[in-house]
C-alpha positions as CSV (number, residue, x, y, z in Angstrom):
1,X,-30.2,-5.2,-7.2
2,X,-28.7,-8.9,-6.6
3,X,-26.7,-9.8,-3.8
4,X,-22.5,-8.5,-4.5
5,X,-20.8,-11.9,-5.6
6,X,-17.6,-12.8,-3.8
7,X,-14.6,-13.8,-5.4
8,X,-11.6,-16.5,-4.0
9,X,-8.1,-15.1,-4.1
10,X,-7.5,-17.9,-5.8
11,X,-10.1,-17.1,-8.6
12,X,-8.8,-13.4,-8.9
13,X,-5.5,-14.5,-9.0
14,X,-6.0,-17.1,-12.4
15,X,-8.0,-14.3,-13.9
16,X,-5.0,-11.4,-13.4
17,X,-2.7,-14.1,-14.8
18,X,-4.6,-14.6,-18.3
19,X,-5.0,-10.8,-18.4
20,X,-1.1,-10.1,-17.7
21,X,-0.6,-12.9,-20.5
22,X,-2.3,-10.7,-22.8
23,X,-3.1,-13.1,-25.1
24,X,-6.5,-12.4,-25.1
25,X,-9.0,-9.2,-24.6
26,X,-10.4,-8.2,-21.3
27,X,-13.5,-8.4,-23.6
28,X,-12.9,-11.8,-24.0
29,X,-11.5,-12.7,-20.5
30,X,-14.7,-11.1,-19.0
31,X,-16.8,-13.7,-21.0
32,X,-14.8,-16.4,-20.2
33,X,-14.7,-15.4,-16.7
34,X,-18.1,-14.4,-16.2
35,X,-16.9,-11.1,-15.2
36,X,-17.3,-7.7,-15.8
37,X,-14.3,-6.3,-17.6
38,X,-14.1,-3.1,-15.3
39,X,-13.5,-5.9,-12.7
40,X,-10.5,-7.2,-14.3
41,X,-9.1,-4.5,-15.2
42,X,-9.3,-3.2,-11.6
43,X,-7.5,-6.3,-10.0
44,X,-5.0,-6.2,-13.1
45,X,-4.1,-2.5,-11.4
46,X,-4.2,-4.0,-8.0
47,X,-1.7,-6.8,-8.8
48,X,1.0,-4.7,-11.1
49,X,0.6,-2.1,-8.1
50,X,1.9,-4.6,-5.7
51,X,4.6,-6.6,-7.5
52,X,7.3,-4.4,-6.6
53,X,6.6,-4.9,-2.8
54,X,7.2,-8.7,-3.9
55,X,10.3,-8.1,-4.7
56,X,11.5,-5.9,-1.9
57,X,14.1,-6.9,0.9
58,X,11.6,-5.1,3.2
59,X,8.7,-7.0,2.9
60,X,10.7,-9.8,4.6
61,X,11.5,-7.5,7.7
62,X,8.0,-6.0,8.0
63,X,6.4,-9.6,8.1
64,X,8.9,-10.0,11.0
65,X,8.5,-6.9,12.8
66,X,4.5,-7.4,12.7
67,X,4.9,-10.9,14.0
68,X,7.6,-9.7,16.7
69,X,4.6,-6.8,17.4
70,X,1.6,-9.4,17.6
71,X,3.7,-11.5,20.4
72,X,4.0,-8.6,22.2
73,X,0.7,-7.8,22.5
74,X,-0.4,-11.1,23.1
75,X,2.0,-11.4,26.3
76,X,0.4,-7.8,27.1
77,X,-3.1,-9.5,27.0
78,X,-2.2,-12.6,29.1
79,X,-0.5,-10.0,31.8
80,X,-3.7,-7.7,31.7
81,X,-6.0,-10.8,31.6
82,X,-4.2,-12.2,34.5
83,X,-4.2,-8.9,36.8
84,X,-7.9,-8.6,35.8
85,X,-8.6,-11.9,37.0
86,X,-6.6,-10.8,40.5
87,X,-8.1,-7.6,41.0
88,X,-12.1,-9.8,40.4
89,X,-11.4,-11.6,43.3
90,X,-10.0,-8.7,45.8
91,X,-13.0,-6.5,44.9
92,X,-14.6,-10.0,45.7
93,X,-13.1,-10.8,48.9
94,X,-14.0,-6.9,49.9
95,X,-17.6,-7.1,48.7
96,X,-17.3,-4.9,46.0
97,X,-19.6,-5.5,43.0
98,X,-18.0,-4.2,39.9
């Protein structure tokens, strides 16, 4: 078997477009695209699947709370890094190999 070919975002994205135009077959888009039709009919699914989230109010509030959730846990890693720094040299001052 050949090695799995990887596709750009931006690939799949101009692909799902000329399927949701429907002015062509998948057939067809598959020869054009050099892609299996199964393939485009799978991100097709993906990206009809998702549109509603594109629309939601939510979406806007989650992005938020995730970023409000990464800070946090990057001020939790500076704090940790920092005490585990502190408690290196103690255990080195006691001659304690850890």
């Amino acid at each position: 078997m050949g090695a799995r070919r990887k596709f750009t975002a931006e690939f799949k994205s101009r692909v799902v477009r000329a399927a949701l135009r429907e002015d062509k077959t998948i057939a067809q888009l598959a020869s054009e695209f050099g892609v299996h039709p199964n393939q485009i009919s799978e991100w097709k699914r993906v990206a009809v699947e998702a549109l509603p989230e594109l629309f939601s109010k939510r979406r806007k509030s989650d992005e938020r709370e995730k970023r409000q959730r990464e800070e946090r846990l990057l001020q939790q890693i500076g704090k940790l890094s920092v005490e585990v720094e502190w408690l290196k040299k103690k255990a080195e001052q006691l001659g304690i190999d850890y």
